[in-house]
NUROBA-902303 format. One record per residue: residue number from 1; z, y negated, x negated of N, C-alpha, C, O in turn. Coordinates in steps of 0.1 Angstrom, whole numbers, plus 5000, padded with zeros to 4 digits. Atoms other than C-alpha are relative to their C-alpha. Layout:
// residues N
(NUM (Z Y X) (Z Y X) (Z Y X) (Z Y X)),
...
***
This chain:
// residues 255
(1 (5000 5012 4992) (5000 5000 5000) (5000 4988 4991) (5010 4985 4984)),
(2 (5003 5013 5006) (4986 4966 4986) (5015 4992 5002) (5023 4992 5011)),
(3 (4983 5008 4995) (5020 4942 4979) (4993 4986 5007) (4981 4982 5004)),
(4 (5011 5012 4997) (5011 4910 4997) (5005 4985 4992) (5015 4981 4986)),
(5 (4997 5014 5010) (5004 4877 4982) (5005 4993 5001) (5009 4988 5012)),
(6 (4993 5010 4997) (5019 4853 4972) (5000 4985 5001) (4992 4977 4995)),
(7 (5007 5015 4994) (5022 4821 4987) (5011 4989 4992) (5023 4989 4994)),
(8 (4992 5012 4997) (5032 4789 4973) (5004 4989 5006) (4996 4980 5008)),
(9 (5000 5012 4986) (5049 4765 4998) (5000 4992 4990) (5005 4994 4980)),
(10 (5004 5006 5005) (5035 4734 4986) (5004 4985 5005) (5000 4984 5017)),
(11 (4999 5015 5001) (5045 4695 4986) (4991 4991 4995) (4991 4991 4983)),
(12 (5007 5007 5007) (5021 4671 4980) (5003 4982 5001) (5003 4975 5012)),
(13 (4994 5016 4995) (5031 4633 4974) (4991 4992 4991) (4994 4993 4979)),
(14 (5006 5005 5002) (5006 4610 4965) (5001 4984 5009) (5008 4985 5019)),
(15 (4999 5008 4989) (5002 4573 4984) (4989 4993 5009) (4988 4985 5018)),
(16 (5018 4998 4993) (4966 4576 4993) (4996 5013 5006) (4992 5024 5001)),
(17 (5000 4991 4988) (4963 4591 5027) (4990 5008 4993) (4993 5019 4987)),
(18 (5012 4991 5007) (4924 4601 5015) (5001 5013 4993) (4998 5024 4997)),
(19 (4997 4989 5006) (4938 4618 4984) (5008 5012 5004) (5005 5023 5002)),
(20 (4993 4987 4994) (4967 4638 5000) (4991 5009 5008) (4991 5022 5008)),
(21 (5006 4989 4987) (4942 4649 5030) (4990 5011 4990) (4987 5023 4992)),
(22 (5010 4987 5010) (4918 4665 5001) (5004 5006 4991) (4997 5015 4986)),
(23 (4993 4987 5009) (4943 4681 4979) (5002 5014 5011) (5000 5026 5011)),
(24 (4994 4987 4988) (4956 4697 5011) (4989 5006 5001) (4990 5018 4998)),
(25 (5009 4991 4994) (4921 4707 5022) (4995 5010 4987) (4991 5021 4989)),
(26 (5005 4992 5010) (4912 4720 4989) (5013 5014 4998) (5010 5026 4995)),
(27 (4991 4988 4999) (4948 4743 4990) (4999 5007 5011) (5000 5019 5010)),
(28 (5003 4990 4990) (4941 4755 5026) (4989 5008 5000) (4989 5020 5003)),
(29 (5012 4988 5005) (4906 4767 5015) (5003 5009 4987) (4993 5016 4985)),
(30 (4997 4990 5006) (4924 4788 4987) (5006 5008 5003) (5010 5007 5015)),
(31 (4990 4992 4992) (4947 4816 4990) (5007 4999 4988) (5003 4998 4977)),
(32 (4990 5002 5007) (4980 4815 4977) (5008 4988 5001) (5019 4990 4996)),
(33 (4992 5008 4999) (4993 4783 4986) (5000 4991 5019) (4990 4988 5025)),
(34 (4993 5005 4989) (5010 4767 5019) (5004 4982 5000) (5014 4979 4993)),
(35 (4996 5011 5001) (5011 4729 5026) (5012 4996 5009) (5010 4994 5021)),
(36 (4994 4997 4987) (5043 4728 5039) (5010 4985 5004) (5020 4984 5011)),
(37 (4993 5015 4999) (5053 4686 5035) (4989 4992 4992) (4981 4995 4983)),
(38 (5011 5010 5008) (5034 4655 5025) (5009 4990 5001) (5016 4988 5011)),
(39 (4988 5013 5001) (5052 4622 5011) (4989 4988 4997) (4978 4992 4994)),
(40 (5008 5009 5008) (5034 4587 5000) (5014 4994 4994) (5012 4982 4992)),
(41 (4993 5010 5011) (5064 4573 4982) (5016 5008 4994) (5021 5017 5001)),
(42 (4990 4988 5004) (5095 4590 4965) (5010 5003 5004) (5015 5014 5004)),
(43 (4993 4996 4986) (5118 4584 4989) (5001 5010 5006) (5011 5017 5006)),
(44 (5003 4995 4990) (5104 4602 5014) (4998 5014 4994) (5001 5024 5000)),
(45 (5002 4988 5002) (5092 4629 4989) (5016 5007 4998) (5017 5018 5004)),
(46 (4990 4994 5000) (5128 4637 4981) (5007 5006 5010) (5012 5017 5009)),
(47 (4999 4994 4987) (5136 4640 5016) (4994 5013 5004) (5001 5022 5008)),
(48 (5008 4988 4993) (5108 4665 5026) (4999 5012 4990) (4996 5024 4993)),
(49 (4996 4986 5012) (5115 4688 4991) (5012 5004 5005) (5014 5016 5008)),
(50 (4990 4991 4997) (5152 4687 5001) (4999 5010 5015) (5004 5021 5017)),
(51 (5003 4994 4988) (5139 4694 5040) (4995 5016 4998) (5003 5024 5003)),
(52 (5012 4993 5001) (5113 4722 5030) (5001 5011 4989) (4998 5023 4989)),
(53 (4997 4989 5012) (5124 4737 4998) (4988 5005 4995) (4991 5017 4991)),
(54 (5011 4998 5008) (5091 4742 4982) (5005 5007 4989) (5016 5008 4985)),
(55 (5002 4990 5014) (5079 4766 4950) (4995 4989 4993) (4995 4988 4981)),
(56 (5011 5007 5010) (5056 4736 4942) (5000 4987 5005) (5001 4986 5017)),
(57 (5002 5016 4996) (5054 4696 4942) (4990 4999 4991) (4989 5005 4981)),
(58 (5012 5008 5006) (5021 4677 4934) (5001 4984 4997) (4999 4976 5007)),
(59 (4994 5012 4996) (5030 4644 4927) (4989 4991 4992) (4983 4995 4982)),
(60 (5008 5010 5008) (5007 4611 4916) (5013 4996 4993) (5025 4996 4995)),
(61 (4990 5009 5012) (5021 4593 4887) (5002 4988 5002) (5013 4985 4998)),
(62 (4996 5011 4993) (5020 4559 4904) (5003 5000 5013) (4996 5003 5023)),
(63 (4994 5000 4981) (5041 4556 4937) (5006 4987 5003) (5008 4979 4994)),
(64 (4995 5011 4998) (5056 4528 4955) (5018 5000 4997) (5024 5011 4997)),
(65 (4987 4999 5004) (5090 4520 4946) (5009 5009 4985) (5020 5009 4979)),
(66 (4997 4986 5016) (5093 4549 4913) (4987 5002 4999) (4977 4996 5002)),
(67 (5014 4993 5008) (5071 4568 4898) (5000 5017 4999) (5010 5023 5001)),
(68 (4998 4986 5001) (5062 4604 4895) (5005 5008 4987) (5009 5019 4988)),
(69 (4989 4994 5011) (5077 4611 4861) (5016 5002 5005) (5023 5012 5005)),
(70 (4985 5000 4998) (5113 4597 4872) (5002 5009 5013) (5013 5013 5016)),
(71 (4996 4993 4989) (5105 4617 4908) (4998 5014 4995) (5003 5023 5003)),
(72 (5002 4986 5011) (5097 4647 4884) (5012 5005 4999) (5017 5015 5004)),
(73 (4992 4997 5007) (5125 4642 4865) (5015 5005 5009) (5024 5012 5005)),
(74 (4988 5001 4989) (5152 4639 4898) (4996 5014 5004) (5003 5022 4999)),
(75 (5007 4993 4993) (5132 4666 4916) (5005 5011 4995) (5012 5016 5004)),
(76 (4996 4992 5006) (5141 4694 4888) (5012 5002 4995) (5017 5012 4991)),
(77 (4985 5004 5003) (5171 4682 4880) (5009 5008 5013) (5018 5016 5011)),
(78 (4993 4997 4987) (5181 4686 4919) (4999 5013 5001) (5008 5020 4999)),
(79 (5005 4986 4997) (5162 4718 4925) (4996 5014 4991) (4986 5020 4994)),
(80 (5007 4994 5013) (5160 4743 4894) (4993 5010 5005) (4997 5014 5016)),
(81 (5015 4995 4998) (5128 4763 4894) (4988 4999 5009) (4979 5007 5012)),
(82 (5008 5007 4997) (5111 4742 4911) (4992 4997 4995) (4997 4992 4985)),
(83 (5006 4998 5009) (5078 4739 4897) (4996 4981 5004) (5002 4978 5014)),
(84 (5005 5012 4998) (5063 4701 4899) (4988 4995 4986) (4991 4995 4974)),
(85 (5012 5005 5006) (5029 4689 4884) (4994 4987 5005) (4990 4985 5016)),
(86 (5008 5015 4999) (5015 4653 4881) (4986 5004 4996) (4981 5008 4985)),
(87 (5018 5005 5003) (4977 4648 4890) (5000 4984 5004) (5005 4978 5014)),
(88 (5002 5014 5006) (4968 4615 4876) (4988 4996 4996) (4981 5003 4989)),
(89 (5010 5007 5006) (4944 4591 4872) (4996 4997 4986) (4984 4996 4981)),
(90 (4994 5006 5013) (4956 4582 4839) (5001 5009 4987) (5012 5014 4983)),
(91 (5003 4992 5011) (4941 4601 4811) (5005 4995 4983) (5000 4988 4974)),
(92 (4987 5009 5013) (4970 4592 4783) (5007 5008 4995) (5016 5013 5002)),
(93 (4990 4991 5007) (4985 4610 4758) (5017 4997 5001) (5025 5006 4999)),
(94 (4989 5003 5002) (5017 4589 4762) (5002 5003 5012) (5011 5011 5011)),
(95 (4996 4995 4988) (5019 4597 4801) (4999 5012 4995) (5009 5018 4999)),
(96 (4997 4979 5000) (5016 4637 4791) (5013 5001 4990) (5016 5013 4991)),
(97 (4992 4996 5008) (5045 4636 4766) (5009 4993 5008) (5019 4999 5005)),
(98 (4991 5005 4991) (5067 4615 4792) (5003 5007 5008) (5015 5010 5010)),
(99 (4996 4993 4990) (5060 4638 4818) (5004 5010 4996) (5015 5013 5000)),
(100 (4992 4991 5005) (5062 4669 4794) (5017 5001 5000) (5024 5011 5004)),
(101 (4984 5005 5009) (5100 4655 4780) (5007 5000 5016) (5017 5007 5016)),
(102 (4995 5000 4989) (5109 4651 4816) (5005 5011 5007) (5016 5013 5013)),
(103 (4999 4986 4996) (5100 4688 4827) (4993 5001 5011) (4998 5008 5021)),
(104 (5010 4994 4990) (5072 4689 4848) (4990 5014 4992) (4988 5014 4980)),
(105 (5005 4988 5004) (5052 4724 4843) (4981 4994 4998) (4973 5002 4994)),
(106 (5014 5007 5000) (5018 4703 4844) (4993 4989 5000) (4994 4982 5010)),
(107 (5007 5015 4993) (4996 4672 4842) (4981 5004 4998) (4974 5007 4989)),
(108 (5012 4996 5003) (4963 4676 4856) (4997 4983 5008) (5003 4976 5015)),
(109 (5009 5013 4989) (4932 4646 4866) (4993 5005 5008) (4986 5016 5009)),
(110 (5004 5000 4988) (4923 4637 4898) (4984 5003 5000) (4977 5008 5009)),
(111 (5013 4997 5002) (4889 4640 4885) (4996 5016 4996) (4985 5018 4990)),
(112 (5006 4991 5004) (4889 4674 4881) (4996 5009 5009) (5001 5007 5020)),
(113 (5007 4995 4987) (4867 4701 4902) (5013 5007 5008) (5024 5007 5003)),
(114 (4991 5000 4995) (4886 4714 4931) (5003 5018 4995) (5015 5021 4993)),
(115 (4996 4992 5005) (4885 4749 4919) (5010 5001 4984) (5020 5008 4982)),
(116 (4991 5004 5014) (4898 4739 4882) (5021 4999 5008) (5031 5005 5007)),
(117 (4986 5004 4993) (4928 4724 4905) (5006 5009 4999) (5014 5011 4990)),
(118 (4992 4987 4998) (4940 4758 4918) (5005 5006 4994) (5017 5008 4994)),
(119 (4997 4990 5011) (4934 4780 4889) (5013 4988 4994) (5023 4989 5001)),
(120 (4995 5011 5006) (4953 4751 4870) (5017 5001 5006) (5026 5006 4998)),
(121 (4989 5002 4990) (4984 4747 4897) (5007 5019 5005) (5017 5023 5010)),
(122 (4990 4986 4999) (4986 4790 4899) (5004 5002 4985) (5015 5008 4983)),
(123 (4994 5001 5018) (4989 4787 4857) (5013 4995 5002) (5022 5004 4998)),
(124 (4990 5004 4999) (5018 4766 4866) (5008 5009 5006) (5014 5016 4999)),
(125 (4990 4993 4992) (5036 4784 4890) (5002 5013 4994) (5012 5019 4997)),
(126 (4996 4986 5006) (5032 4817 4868) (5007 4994 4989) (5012 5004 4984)),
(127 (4993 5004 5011) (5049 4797 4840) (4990 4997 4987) (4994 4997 4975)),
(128 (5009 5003 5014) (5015 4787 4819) (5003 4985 5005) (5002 4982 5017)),
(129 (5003 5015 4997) (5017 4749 4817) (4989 4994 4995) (4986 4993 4983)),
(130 (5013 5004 5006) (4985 4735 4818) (4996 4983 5002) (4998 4977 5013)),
(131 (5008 5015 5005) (4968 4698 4805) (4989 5002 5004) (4985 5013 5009)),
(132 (5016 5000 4994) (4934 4690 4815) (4998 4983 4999) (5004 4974 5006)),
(133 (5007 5012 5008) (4916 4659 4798) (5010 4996 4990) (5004 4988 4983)),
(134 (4995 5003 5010) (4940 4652 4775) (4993 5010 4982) (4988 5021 4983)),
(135 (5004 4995 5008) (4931 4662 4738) (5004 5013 4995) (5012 5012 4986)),
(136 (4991 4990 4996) (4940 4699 4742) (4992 5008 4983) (4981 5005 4977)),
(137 (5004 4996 5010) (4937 4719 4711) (5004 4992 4987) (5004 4999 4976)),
(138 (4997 5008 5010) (4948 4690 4686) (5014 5005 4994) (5016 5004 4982)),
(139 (4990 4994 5001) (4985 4706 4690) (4998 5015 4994) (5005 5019 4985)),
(140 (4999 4987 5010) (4975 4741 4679) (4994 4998 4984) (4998 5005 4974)),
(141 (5008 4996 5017) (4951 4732 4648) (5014 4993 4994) (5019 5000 4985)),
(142 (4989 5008 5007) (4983 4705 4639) (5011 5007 4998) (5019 5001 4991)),
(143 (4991 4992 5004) (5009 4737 4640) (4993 5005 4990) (4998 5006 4979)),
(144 (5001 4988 5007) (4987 4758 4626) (4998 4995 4982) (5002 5001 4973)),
(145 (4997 5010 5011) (4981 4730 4595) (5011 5003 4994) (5011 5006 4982)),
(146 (4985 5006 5005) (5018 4727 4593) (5009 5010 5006) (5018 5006 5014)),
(147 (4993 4986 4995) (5033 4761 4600) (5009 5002 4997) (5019 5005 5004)),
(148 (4988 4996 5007) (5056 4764 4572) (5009 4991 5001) (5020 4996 5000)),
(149 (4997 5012 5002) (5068 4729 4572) (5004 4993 5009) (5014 4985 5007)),
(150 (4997 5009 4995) (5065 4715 4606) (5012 5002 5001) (5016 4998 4991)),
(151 (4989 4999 5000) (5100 4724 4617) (5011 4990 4990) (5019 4982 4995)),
(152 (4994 5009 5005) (5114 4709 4587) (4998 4982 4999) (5003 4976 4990)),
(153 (5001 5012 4996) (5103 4672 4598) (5011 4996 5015) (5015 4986 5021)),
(154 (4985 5003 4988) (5129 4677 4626) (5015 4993 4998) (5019 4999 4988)),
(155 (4986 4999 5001) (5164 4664 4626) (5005 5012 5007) (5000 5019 5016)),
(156 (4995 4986 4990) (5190 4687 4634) (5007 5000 5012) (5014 5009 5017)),
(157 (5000 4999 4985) (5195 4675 4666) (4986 5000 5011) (4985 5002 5023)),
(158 (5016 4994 4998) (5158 4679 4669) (4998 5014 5006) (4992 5019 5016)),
(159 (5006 4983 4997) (5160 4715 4664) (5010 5004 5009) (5008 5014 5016)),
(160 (4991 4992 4993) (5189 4720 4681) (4997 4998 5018) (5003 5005 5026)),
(161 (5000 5000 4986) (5176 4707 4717) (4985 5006 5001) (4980 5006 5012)),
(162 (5015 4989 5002) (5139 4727 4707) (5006 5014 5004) (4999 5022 5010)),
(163 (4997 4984 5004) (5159 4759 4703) (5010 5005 5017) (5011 5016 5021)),
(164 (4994 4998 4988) (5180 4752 4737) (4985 4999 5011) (4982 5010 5016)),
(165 (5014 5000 4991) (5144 4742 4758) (4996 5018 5000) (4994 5026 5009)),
(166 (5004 4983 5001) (5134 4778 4742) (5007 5007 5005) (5002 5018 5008)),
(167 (4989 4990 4992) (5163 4793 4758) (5000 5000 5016) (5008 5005 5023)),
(168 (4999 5004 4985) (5153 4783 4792) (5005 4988 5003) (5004 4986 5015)),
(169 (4990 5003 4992) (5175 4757 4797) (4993 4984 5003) (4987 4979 4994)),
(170 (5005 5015 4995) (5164 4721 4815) (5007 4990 4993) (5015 4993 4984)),
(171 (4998 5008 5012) (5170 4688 4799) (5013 4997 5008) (5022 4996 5000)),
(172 (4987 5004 4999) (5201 4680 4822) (5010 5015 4995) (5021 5016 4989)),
(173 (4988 4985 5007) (5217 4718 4812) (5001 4992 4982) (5011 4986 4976)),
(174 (5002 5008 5017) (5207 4703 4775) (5015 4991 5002) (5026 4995 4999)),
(175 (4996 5008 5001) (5222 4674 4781) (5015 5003 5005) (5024 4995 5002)),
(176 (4987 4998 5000) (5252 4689 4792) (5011 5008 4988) (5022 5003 4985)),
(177 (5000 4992 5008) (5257 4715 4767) (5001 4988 4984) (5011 4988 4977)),
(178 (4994 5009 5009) (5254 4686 4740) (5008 4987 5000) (5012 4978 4992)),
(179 (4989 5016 4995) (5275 4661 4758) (4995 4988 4991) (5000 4982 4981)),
(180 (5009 5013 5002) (5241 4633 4755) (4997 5004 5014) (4999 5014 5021)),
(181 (5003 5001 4991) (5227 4619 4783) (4984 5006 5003) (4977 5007 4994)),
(182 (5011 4995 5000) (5196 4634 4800) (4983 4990 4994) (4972 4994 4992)),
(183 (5009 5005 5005) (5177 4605 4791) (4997 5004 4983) (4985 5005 4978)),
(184 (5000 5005 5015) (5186 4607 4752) (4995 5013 4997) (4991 5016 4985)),
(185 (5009 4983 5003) (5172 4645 4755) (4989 4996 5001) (4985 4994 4989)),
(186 (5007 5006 4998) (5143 4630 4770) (4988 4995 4986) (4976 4997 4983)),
(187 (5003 5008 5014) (5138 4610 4738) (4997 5007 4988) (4987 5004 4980)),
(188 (5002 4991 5013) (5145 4639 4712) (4986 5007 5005) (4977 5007 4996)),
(189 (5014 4993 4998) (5115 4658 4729) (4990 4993 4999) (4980 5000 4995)),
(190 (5005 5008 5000) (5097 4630 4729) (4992 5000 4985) (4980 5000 4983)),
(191 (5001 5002 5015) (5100 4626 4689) (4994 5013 4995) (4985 5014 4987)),
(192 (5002 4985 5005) (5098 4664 4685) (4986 5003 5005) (4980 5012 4999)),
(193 (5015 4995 4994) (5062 4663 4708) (4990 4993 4990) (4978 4995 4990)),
(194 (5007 5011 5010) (5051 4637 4681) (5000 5005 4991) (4989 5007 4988)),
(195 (5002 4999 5014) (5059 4648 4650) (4995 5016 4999) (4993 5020 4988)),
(196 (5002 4987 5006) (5050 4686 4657) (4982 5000 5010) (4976 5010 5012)),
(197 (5012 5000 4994) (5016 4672 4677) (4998 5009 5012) (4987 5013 5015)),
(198 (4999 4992 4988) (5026 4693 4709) (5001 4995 5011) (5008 4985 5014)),
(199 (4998 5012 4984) (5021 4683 4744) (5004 5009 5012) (5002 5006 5024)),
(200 (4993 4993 4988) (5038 4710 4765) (5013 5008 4993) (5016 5012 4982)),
(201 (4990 4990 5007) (5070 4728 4767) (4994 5015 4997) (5001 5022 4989)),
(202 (5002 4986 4998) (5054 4761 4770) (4992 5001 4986) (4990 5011 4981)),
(203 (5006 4996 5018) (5037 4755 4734) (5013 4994 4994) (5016 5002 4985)),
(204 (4989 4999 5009) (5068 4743 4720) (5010 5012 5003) (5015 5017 4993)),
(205 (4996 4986 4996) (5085 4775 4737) (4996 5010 4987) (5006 5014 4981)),
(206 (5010 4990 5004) (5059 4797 4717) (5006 4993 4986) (5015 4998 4979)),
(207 (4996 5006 5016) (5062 4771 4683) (5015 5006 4998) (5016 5009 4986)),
(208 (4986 5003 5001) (5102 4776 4685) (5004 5016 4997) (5012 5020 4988)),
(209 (4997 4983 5001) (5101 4817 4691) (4993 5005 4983) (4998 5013 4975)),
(210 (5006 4990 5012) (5075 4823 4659) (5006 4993 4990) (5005 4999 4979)),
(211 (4993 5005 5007) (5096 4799 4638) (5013 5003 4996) (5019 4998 4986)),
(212 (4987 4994 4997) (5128 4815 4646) (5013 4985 5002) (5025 4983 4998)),
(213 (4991 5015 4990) (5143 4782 4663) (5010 5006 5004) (4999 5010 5007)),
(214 (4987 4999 4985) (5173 4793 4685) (5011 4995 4994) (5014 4992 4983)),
(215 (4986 5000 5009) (5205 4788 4687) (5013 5015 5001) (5014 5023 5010)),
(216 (4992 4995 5002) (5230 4808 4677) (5019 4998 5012) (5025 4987 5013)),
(217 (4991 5006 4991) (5261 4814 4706) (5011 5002 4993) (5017 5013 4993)),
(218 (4990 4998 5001) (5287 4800 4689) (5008 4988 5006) (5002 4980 5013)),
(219 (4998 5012 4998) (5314 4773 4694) (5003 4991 4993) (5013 4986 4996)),
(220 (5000 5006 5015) (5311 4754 4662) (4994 4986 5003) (4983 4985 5009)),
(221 (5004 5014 5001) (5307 4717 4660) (4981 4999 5002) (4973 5008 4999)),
(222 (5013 5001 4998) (5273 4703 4670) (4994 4992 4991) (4999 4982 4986)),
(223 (5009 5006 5017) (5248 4693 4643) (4995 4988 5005) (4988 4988 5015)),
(224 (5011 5016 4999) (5235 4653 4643) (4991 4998 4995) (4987 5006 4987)),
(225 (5009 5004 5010) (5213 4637 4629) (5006 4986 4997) (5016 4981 5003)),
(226 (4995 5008 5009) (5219 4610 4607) (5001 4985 5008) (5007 4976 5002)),
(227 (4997 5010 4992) (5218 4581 4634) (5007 5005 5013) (5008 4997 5022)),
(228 (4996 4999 4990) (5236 4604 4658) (4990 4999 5013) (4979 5004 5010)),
(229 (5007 4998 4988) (5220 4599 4696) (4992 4982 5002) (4997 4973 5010)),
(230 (5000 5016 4999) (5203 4565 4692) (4998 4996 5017) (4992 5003 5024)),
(231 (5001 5004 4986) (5207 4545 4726) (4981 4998 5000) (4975 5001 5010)),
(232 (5013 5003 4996) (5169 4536 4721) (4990 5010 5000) (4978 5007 5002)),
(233 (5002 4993 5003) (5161 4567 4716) (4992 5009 5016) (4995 5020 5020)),
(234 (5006 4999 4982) (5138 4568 4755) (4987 5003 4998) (4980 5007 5007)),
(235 (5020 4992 4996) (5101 4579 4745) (4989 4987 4999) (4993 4975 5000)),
(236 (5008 5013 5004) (5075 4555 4740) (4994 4987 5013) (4994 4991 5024)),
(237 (5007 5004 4987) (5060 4532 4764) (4987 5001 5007) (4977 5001 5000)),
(238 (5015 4995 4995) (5033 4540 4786) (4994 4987 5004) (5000 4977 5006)),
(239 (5010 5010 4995) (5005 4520 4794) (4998 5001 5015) (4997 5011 5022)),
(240 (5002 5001 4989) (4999 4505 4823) (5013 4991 5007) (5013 4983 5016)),
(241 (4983 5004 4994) (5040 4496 4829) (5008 4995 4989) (5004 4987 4981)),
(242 (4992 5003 5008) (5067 4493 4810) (5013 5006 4998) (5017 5012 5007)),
(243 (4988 4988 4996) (5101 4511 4800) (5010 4987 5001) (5010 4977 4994)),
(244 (4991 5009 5004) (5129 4492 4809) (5013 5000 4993) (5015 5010 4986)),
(245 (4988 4994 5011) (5165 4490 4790) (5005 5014 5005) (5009 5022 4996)),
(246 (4996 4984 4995) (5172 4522 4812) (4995 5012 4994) (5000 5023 4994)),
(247 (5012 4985 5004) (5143 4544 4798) (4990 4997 5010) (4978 4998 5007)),
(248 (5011 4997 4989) (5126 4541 4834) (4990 4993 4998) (4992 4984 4990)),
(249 (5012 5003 5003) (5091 4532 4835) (4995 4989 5013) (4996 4993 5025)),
(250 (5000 5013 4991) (5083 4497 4855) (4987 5010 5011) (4975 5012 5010)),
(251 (5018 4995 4985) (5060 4516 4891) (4995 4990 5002) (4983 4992 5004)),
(252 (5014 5007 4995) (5044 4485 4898) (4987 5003 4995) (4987 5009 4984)),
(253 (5012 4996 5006) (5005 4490 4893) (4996 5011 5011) (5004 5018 5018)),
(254 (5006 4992 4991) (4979 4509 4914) (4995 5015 4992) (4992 5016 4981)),
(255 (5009 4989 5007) (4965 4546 4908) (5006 5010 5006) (5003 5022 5004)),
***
């Protein structure tokens, strides 16, 4: 007896009616996924995730009032294994290492065919995180370069929230676990997506296991780095907005 498939109930929050009604139509003409809430601003999407309990959020990166990184970042926080993916206009390496550091499983563009979508959005939900127009490939030749070495460009509070991510654990578990705030995790991934040229967790996952990253469970003082947890220490600024003294990223702007 065939097992039956599986469906992901699906959220989509964008603030252009047009776009939400053609993501949905493009997920009802596949199999495997359920539209089972729609939001235009983050508000409302938090509402209809806590209503609905979704496997999957789709979120635009510009919303009214927030943004889809910081509604990412609340989203997974609130809900663990919750999968959420930003499709975006905004083909920018500095929006994919924001959203990466945050803990979304995906950033794909709006410009891409609607089949790409799917395949793309079931990658996610099996646990592959997939990019699409960003410079993909520049992260593997830049380990494979720097194999022996990259690692040691880390601080050791670098490696030490690389080797917790590899463990499964989300940036507020992190952040609890090193008693820093979830922003200043945020930050170290941030640095760590930069200096090892990686733009998902799921390749720093893989970088962290063949390198022999982990941590070790003991309860022995936690390693710093030489400035400690710098307060500025929030990820770069994205284009288009701005970060403010918080870390958060100014939503005004259309897309």
């Amino acid at each position: 007896m065939t097992a039956p498939e599986e469906v992901h109930r699906t959220v989509i929050v964008d603030d252009h009616e047009l776009l939400r009604a053609g993501t949905r139509g493009i997920l009802e003409d596949a199999r495997g996924f359920a539209v089972v809430g729609e939001a235009a601003d983050a508000e409302t999407a938090r509402q209809v995730v806590a209503a609905t309990l979704p496997d999957l959020v789709i979120a635009d990166i510009r919303l009214p009032t927030a943004n889809g990184i910081d509604l990412a970042r609340q989203l997974v926080d609130d809900h663990p294994g919750l999968v959420v993916v930003i499709l975006s206009a905004y083909d920018d390496e500095h929006y994919v290492r924001a959203a990466m550091a945050a803990g979304v499983s995906g950033y794909l563009l709006k410009t891409m065919p609607g089949h790409e979508l799917v395949a793309a959005l079931r990658d996610a939900c099996s646990g592959e995180g997939r990019l699409t127009g960003v410079p993909l490939g520049r992260g593997e030749k830049h380990l494979a370069e720097n194999d022996d070495a990259g690692h040691e460009q880390l601080t050791a509070r670098e490696s030490e929230v690389v080797a917790l991510v590899a463990r499964g654990m989300s940036n507020k578990a992190i952040a609890q676990h090193l008693s820093i705030s979830p922003r200043t995790v945020e930050g170290h991934l941030n640095h760590v997506f930069d200096k090892l040229g990686i733009l998902s967790r799921t390749e720093l996952v893989h970088y962290a296991l063949a390198n022999s990253l982990f941590v070790r469970e003991s309860g022995g003082p936690q390693a710093t780095d030489a400035s400690g947890d710098p307060a500025g220490s929030h990820g770069p600024g994205l284009p288009g907005g701005s970060v403010g003294p918080n870390g958060t990223i100014d939503p005004r702007g259309t897309g």
